[in-house]
N, C-alpha and C positions, 0 to 999 in steps of 0.2 A: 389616685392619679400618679403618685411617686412608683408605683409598680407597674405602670406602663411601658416605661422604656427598658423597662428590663424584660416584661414580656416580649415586645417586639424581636428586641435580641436575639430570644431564645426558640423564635420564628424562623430564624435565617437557615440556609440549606446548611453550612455550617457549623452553626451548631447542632440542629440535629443529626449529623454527621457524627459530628463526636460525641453525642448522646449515644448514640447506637452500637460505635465504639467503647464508650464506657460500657453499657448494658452489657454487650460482647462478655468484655473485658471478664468484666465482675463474673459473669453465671460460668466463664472458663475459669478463673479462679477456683469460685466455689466448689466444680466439678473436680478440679486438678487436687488442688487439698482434701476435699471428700477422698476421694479417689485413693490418697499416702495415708490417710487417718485409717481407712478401711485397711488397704492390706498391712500400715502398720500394727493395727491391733490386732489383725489376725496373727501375724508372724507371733508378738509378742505373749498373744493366746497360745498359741502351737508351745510355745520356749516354755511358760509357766505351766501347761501341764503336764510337758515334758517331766520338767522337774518334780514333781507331784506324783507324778509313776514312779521313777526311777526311786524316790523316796519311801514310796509304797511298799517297791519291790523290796528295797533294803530292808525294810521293817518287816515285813511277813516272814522273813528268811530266817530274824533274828529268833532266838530260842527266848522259849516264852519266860524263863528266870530273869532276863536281862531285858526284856521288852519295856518293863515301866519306865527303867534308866535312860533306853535309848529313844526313848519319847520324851521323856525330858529333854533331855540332850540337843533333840530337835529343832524342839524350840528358843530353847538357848544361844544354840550357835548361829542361831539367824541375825547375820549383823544390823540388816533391818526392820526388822521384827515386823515383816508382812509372812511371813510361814508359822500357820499354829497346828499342832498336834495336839490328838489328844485322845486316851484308853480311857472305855466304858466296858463297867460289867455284861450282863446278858439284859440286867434290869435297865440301863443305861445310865449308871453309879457313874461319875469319875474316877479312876483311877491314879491316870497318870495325864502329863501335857499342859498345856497354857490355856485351853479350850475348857470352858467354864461349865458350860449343858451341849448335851448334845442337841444339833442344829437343827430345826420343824422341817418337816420336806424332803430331806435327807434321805435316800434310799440307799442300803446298802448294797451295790450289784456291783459293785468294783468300777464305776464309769462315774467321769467327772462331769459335775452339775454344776452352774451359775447359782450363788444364792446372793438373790437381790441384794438383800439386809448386812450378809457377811453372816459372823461367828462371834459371839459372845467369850471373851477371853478373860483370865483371870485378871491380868494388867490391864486389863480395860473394858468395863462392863456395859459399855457401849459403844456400839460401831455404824458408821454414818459409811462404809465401803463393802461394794459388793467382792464378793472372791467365790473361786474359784475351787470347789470339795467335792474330796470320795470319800467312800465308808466302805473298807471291808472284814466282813465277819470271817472271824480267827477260827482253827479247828476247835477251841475250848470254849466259843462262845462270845467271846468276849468280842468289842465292836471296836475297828481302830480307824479314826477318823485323821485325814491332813487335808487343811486346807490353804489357801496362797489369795491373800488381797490381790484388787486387780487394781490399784493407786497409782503403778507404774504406768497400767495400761491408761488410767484417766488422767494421770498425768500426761500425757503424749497427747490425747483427746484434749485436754485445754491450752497444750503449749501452740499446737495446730490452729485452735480456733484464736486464741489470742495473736499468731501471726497472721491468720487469713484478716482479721480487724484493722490492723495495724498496715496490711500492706495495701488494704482498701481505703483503708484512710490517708497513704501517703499515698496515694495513685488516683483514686478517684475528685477528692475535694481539688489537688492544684489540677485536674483535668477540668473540674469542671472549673477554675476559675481561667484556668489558658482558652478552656473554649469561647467565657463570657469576652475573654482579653482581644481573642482572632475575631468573635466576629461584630464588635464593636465597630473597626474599620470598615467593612461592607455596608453593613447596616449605615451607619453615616454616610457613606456613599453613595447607598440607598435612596437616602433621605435627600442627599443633594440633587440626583436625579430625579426625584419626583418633585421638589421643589420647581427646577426648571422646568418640568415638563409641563405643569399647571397653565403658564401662560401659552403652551403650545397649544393644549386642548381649548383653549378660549381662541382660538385661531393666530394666534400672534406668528408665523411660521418663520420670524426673521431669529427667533431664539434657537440655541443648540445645545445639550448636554454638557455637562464638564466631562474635562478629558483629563486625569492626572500625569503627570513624568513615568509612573510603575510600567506602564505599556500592558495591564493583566487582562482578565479575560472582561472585567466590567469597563474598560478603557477601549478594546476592543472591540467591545456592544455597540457603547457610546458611538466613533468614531463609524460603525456600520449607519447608525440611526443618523447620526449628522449629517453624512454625507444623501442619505434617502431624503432628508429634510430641504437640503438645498437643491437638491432633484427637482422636490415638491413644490417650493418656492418659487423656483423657476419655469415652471409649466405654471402653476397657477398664476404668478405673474404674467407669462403670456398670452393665457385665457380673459384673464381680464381686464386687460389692455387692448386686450381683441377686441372684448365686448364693448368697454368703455368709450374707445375710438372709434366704433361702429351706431355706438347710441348718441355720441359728440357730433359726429361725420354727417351720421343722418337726419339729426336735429334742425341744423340749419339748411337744407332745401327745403327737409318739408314745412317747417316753418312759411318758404318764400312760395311755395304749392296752395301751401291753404290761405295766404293773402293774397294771392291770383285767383282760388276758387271764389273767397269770399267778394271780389271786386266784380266777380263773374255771375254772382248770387246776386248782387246788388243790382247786375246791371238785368239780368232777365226775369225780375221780380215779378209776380204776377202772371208766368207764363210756364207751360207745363215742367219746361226743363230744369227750374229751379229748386224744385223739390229732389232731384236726382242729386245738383249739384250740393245741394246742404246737406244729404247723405255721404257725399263722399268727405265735405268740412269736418262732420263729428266722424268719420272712419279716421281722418288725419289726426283730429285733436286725441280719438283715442289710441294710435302710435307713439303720439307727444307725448300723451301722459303715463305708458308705459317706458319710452326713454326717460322721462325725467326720475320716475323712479327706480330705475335699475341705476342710473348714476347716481341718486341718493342714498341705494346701498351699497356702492362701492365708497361714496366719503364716508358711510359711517363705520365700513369694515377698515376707515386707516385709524390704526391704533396710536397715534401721537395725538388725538383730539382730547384721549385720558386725559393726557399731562393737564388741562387748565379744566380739572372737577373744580368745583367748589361743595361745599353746605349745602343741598338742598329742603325746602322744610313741604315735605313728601303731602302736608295734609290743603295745603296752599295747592299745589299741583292740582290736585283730586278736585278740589273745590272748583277751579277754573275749568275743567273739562266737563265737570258737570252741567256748570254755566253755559259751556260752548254748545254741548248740544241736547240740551232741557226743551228749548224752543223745537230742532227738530225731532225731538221723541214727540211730543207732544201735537206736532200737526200727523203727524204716522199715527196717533192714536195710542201711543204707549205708555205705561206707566214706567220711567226711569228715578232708579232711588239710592238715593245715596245714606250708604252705613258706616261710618268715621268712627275709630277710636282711637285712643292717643297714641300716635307714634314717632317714631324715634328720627331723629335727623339723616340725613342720605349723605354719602356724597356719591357726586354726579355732576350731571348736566341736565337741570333743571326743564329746558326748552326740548331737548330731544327726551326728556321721560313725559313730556304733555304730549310728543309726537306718538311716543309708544304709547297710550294710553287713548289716546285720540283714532289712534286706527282699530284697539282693540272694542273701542265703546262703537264706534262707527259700525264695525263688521257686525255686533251685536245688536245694532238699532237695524241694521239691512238686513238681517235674518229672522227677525224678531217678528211674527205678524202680528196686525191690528188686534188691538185690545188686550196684546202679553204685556209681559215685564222684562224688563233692562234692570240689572243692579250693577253698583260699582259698589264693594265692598273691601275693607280694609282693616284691619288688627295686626298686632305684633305677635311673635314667633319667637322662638328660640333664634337668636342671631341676627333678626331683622324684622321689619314689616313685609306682611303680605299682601298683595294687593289681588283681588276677583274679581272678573267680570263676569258674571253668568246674564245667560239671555234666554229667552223662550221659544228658541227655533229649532229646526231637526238635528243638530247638534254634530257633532263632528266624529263619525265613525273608528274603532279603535286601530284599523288597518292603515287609516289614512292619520293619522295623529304623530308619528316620526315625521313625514313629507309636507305636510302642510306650509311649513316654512322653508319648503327650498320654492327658487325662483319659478315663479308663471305657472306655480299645481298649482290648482283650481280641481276639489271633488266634485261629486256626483254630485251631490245638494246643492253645490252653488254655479254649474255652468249655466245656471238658464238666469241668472242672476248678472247685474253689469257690473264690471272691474278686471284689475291686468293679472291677478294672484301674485301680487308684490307687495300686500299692506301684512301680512303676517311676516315677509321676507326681511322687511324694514323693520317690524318688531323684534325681531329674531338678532338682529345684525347689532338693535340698539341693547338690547339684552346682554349680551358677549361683550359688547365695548364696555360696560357698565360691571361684567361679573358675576349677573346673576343669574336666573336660574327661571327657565319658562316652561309650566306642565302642563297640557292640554287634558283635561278630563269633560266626564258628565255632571249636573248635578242631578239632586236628589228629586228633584221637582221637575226632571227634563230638560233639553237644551243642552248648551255647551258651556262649562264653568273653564276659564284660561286663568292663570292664576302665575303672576309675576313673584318670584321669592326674593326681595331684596337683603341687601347687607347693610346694616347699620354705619354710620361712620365712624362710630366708638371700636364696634368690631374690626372696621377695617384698619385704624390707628394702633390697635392692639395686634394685628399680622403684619 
């Protein structure tokens, strides 16, 4: 868990910005120094064979009485004792030089060879450096060998790589801690905008982004999405003020419509008209009780109702709904059962999670035909209890399972069925005031399983 926010971190467009820039960085380094090691050893190749000729030349020149001398000499005057020389017979005796045996490999054609290993020398009968020898045979036979350590050359080869270490080391580690340092502030800022944004996705639309003094490009974002937000606010607000004062407005005539029909019902009782007129009472009572609950989803969409949750003890709930409609499963012919295991305390609002639960078991007893099954099932979760309703009816198709809870859809399955398609609308609205999380599926035995995710109040004490 402690390596999470530092992963995040290293998430941000930022720093892999400068990841990319380092990566850059580095492999133009590597190539740049490659690139000075190469021609510097060649140059430095070129200069030591150079000298090796020229050495050559002088010695072949020399008259054979004075050759052994100036083979010594050779090697003598080499102030750093990387040049050995050295005269062999025809048998390849020692003669003369610093050069101990003659070298394995060694061809004598007058052309200078790499030997891995180097040259076994008198002053030192082992050598851990490769160099750089010719061998050329004399008119008398005789075999005269110079060779030149290449120590200089591998010296330069690790003074190169020990700088390329050194400057990847002071370049790349304080880069990668200025990247972790820059995008620490985003990432936080990050974090604060999705912080606020949480209550905007649960509808709250009176929330807006923080906006810092920087004026940058995330302050920018912000203040674009703030102002879309009070946009939003403002039309939705006049949408549902429309509605509200259209369901308010209209509630009271017809109310005073269907006390005139029913006194009209009363009074031509027994006479053919009356059956028309009680047709048109329940056409009334069913307008009524689609106003009544379209304004019970506009009180439950006002978000200050949060503020007075208390404790709820979520199995007491479950129990009372069961109770409430035991009686009606049971003249429908159903089997309804309840599966309770221990769970954990709510907070909430006790009476609107019996409403949400009470519409879910209901739409499940109305779908349900004689002789299925109704369950209301319940267990805990990772982070809260879950609460199932599955029922034994044609279940609720995947295309329609997003809309099901917007206002007055009503699917295929259930138009031939009575209701206003506002009892899922009302679940939905109590779901969001509350926080949680409502998933329409099938289950495994058919029908429709709806399934409320609640949050513990431990959990929610603890954010």
């Amino acid at each position: 868990m402690a390596l999470r926010p530092l992963i995040d971190v290293w998430r941000s467009a930022t720093s892999r910005l400068i990841l990319i820039y380092g990566v850059l960085f580095v492999v133009w380094c590597v190539v740049l120094l490659g690139a000075i090691q190469w021609e510097s050893s060649r140059y430095l190749t070129h200069v030591l064979d150079q000298i090796v000729l020229q050495r050559m030349q002088y010695l072949v020149r020399t008259d054979a009485a004075h050759l052994p001398r100036a083979v010594d000499a050779s090697g003598t005057l080499d102030p750093h004792g990387i040049l050995s020389a050295g005269l062999f017979d025809a048998q390849g005796r020692p003669l003369a030089g610093n050069i101990a045996s003659l070298p394995q490999g060694l061809v004598a054609d007058g052309q200078l060879h790499l030997l891995p290993k180097g040259v076994l020398r008198v002053d030192r009968m082992h050598s851990d450096v490769s160099a750089r020898a010719m061998a050329q045979r004399l008119a008398n036979g005789e075999l005269l060998v110079l060779a030149k350590d290449t120590s200089t050359i591998n010296g330069l080869g690790a003074i190169i790589r020990r700088t390329l270490l050194w400057g990847l080391s002071l370049t790349v580690i304080p880069g990668l801690l200025g990247g972790l340092l820059l995008s620490r502030g985003p990432a936080r800022r990050i974090r604060e905008i999705q912080l606020a944004t949480e209550p905007i996705q649960r509808g709250d639309l009176t929330r807006r982004l923080p906006v810092s003094r920087r004026g940058d490009e995330l302050d920018v974002l912000a203040g674009i999405v703030n102002t879309m937000l009070g946009e939003i606010e403002r039309l939705m607000g006049e949408v549902k003020g429309v509605c509200d004062n259209i369901a308010h407005d209209l509630r009271t005539p017809l109310t005073r419509l269907r006390a005139r029909l029913y006194r009209t019902q009363q009074q031509l009782d027994g006479r053919p008209e009356a059956a028309l007129v009680e047709s048109c009472v329940a056409d009334i009572d069913a307008v009524l009780t689609r106003f009544r609950a379209l304004l019970r989803v506009s009180e439950l969409e006002d978000r200050h109702r949060s503020a007075c949750f208390s404790e709820v003890d979520l199995e007491r709930v479950l129990h009372q709904v069961h109770d409430f409609y035991a009686p009606l499963a049971e003249d429908r012919g159903l089997h309804f059962l309840l599966e309770l295991a221990p769970l954990a305390p709510l907070r909430g609002d006790a009476h609107l999670l019996f409403e949400a639960f009470a519409n879910l078991v209901g739409n499940a007893i109305k779908f349900t035909p004689a002789g299925g099954r109704v369950l209301l099932r319940a267990r805990m979760e990772h982070g809260g209890p879950r609460v199932d309703v599955v029922d034994g009816g044609p279940g609720i198709p995947a295309e329609e399972r997003d809309v099901v809870t917007r206002r007055f859809y009503r699917g295929d399955n259930s138009r031939s069925t009575p209701g206003s398609g506002l009892g899922l609308s009302i679940v939905s609205a109590i779901v969001r005031l509350h926080g949680y999380r409502l998933e329409i599926g099938d289950d495994d035995g058919g029908g429709a399983c709806i399934s409320m995710h609640c949050v513990a109040a431990a959990t929610v004490e603890a954010a």
